[in-house]
C-alpha positions in Angstrom: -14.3 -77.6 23.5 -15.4 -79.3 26.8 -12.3 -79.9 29.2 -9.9 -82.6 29.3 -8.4 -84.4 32.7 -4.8 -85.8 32.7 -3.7 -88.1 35.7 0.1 -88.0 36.9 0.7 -91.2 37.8 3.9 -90.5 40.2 3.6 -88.8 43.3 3.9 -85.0 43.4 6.6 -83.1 45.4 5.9 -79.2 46.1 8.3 -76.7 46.9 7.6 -76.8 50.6 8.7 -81.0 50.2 4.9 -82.0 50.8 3.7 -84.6 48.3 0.4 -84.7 46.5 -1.1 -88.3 45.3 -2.9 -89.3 42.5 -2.4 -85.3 41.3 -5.3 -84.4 38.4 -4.8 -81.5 35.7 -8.4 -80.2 33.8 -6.9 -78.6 30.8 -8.0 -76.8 27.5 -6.4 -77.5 24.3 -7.6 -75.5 20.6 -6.5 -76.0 17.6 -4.0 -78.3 16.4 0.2 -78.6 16.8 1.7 -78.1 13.5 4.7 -80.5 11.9 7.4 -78.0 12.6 6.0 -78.1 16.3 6.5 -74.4 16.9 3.1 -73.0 17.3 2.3 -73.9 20.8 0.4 -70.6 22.6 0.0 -71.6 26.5 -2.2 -69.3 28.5 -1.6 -69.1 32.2 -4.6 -67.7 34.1 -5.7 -66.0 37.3 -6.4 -66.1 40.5 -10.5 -67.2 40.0 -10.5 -67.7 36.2 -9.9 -71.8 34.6 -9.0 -73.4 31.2 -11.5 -72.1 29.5 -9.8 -69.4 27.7 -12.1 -68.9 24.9 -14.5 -67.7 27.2 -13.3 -65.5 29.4 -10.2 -63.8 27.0 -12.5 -63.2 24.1 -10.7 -60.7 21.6 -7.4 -61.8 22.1 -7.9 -65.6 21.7 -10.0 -67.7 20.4 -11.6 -67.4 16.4 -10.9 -65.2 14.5 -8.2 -63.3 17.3 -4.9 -62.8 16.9 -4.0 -66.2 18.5 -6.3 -68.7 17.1 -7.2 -72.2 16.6 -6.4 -71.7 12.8 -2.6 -70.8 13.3 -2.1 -71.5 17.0 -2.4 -74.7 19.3 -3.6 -73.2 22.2 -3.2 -75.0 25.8 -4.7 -73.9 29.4 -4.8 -75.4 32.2 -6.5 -74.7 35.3 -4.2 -74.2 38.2 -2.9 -76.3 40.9 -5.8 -75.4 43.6 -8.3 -74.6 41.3 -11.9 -74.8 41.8 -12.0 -76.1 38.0 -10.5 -79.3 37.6 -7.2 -79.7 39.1 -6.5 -81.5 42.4 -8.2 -78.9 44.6 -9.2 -78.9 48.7 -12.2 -80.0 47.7 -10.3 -83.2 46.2 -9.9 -86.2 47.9 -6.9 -86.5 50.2 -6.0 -90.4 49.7 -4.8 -90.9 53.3 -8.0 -89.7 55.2 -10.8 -90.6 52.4 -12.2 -87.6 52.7 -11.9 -83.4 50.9 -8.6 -81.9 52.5 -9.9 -78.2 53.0 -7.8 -76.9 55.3 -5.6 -79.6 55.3 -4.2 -79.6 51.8 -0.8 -78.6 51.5 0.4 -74.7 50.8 2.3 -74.4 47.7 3.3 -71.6 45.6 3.2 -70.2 41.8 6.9 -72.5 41.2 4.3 -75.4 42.1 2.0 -74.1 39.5 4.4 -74.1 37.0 6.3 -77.6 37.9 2.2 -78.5 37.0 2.0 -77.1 34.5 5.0 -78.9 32.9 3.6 -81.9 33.4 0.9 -81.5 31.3 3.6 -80.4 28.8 5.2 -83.4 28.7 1.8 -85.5 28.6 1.2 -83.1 25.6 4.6 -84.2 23.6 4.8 -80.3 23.8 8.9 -79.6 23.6 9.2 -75.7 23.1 6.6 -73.1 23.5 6.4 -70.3 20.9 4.2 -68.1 23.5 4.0 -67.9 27.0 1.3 -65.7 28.5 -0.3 -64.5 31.4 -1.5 -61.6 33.8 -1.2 -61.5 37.2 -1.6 -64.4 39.1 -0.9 -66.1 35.1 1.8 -64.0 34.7 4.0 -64.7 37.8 3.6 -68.6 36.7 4.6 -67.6 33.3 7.7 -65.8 35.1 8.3 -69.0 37.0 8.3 -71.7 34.1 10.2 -69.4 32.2 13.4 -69.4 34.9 13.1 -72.9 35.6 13.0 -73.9 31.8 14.9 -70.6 29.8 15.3 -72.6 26.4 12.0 -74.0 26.7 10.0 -70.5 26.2 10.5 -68.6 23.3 8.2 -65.5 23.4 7.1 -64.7 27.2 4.3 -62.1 27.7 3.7 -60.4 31.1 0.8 -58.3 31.9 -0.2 -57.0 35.1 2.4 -58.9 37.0 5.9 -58.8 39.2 8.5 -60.4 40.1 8.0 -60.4 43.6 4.3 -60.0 45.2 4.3 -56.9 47.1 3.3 -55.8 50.8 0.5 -53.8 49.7 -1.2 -57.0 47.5 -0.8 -59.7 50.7 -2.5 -56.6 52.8 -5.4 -57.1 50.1 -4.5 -60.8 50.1 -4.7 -61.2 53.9 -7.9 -58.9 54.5 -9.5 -61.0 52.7 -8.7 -64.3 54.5 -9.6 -62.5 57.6 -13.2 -62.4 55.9 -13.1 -65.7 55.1 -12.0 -66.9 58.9 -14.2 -64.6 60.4 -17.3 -66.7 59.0 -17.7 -69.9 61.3 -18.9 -72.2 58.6 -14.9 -72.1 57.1 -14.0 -74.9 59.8 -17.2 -77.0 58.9 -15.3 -79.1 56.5 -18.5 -79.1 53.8 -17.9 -78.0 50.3 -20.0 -74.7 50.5 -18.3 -73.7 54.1 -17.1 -69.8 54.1 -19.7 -68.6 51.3 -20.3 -65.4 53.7 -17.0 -64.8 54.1 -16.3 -65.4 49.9 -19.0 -63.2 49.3 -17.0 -60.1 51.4 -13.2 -61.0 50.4 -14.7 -60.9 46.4 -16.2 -57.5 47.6 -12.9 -56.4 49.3 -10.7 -57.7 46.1 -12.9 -55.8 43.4 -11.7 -52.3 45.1 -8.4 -53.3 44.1 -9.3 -54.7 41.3 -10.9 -51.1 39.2 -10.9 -47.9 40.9 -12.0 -44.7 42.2 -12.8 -43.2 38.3 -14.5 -46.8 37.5 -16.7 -46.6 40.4 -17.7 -42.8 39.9 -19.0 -43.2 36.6 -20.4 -46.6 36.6 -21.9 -46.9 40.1 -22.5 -43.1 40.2 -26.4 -42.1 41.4 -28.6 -40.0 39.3 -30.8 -39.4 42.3 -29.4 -37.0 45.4 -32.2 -37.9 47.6 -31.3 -41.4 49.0 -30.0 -41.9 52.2 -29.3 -45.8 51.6 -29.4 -48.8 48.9 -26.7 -47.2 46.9 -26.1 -48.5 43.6 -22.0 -49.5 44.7 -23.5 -51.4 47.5 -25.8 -54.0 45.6 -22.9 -53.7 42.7 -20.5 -55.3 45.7 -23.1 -57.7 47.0 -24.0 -59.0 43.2 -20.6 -59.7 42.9 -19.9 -61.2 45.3 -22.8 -63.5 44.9 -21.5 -64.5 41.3 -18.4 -65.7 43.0 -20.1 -67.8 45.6 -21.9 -69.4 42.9 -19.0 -70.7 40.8 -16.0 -71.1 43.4 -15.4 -72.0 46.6 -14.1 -70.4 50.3 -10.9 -73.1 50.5 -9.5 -73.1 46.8 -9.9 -68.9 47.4 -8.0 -69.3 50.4 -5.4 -71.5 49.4 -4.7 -68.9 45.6 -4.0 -66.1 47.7 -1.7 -67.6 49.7 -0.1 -68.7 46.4 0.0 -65.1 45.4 1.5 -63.8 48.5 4.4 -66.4 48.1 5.5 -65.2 44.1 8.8 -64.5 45.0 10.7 -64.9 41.7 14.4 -65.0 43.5 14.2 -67.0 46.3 16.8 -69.9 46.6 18.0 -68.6 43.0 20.2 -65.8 44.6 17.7 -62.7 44.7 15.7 -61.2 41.9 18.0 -59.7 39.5 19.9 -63.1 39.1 16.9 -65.0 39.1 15.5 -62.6 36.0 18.9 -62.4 34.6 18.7 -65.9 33.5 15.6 -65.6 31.6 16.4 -66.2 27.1 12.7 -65.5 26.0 12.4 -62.6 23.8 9.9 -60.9 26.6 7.1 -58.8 26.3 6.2 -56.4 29.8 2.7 -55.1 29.9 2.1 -52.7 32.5 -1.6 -50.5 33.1 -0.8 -47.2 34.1 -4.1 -47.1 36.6 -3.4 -50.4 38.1 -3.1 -49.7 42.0 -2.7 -53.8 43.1 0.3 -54.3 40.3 1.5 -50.7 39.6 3.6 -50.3 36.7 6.8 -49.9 38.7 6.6 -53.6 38.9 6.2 -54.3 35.6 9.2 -51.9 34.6 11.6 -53.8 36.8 10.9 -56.8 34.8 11.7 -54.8 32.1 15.1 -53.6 33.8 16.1 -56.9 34.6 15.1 -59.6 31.9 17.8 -59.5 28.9 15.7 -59.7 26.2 12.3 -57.3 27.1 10.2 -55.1 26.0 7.9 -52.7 27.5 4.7 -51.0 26.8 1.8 -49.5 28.8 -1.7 -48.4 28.6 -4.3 -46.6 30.8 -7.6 -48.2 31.3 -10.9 -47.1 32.8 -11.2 -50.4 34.1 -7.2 -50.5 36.3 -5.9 -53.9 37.0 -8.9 -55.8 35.0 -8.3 -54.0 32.0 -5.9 -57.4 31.2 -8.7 -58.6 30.8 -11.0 -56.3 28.8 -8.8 -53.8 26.9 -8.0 -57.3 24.1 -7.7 -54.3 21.7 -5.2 -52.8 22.9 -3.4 -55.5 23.8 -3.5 -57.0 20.6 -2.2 -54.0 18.7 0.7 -54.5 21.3 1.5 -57.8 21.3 1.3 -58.1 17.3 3.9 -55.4 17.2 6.3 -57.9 19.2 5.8 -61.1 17.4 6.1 -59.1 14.3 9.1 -56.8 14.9 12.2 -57.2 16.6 11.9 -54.5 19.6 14.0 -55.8 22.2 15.1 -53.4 24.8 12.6 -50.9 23.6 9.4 -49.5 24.9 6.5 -49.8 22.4 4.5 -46.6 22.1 1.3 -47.2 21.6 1.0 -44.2 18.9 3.1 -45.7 16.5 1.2 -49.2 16.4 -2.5 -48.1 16.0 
């Protein structure tokens, strides 16, 4: 399925009260809304990923996964920011004629989801059967699920919080002191900051996997070398493959989103904000994840009225959302399919 553009006609107002003109949304769709309209599965997803969920979520969606074109009417849409498709720095700002960069407007993951509900309502979508996402998707899931509780259904968390923590803007801000530190970021050209990309992907993977992931996978079978370690080109390969398909100022701008999740604000603090949640919820925590711990998870848990919880350990920490579909699926098909509100799934009894 190639990917899909929807134009807001109005004019766009974030959260900060900054307005966005002529606001553009690349989006995904699969499969096909049924007559009872109560099949819609909308993916949200993170921080560097796009709409393309088929390709990078393959075991958990797509054919022949447990949510599938077949059954399911899938939807996602790359983010407000996005290097992807949606109104981006590199977009045109309408007042100057020329690609915002540094000057497009901060906004946060409550913008994200206001975005996304626009594309519902271009959609005809009314209610949404699933709402899913990790980390950066999950804390938009959070979001459009307090601004619109009898909207979402089913809401799945994985990875994710309510509130993004000190320790993840540390990560956060490290890296945008790579970025800043390379003096093509203030150029104002499309491919300005690639240096200092290329180092904040580096510094991001760490938090991303983990000591164990990095001891068996980039572990040396020779104890002679004194330099050209195997974790070293594994950092700098990576962070080439980011440089390649992203960009310094939409980076920039998504971590800045991350470090403003903050589920309560203006709503009263977090346990009132979470309190008004009516989605049957699903938390999904990984028990090596060391950028969302599972503390955080288990306080959505504490504090949304109708959730469930479950965890895992992974080899590969915070990016087993990503790779351990298995798992997840065995998890998540126990919630659709059984009532298990309040209750934390063990994984034993479902596999």
């Amino acid at each position: 399925m190639s990917i899909q553009t929807y134009r807001y006609n109005g004019t766009f107002e974030l959260e900060s009260g900054a307005k966005l003109e002529n606001l553009e949304i690349g989006y995904h769709t699969y499969g096909r809304l049924n007559e009872a309209k109560d099949n819609v599965v909308w993916v949200c997803h993170a921080l560097t990923a796009n709409s393309d969920v088929f390709d990078w979520w393959k075991g958990l969606v797509g054919e022949g996964y447990f949510f599938n074109p077949d059954e399911h009417f899938i939807i996602c849409a790359n983010v407000l920011g996005s290097a992807y498709g949606t109104t981006s720095p590199l977009s045109i700002n309408p007042a100057t004629g020329q690609p915002y960069y540094l000057s497009f407007p901060q906004y946060t993951t409550r913008d994200m989801a206001n975005v996304h509900r626009l594309l519902a309502a271009h959609l005809g979508i009314k209610d949404i059967w699933v709402l899913i996402g990790g980390s950066l998707g999950g804390q938009q899931a959070l979001e459009w699920s307090i601004i619109e509780p009898e909207r979402i259904k089913q809401l799945i968390l994985i990875a994710t919080n309510a509130k993004h923590s000190p320790w993840g803007i540390a990560f956060n801000e490290s890296q945008r002191l790579a970025l800043n530190a390379d003096a093509t970021f203030n150029n104002g050209t499309p491919d300005g900051g690639s240096a200092g990309l290329k180092a904040a992907r580096s510094m991001a993977l760490l938090s991303y996997r983990g000591y164990k992931a990095y001891n068996i996978k980039q572990h040396e079978e020779d104890d002679n070398i004194t330099d050209n370690y195997r974790a070293s080109s594994y950092q700098s390969y990576q962070g080439d493959k980011l440089v390649n398909r992203f960009n310094a100022y939409s980076y920039w701008y998504l971590t800045k989103v991350m470090d403003s999740h903050h589920a309560g604000r203006n709503r009263g603090g977090l346990e009132k904000a979470l309190g008004t949640i009516k989605a049957q919820t699903l938390v999904i925590g990984i028990k090596s994840d060391i950028l969302f711990p599972v503390e955080e998870q288990q306080y959505l848990f504490q504090h949304i009225p109708k959730a469930a919880y479950a965890e895992f350990d992974s080899f590969y920490a915070h990016d087993g959302f990503l790779i351990e579909t298995e798992t997840l699926t065995k998890i998540i098909s126990s919630f659709i399919k059984t009532d298990v509100r309040g209750k934390i799934i063990e994984l034993q009894k479902i596999a």
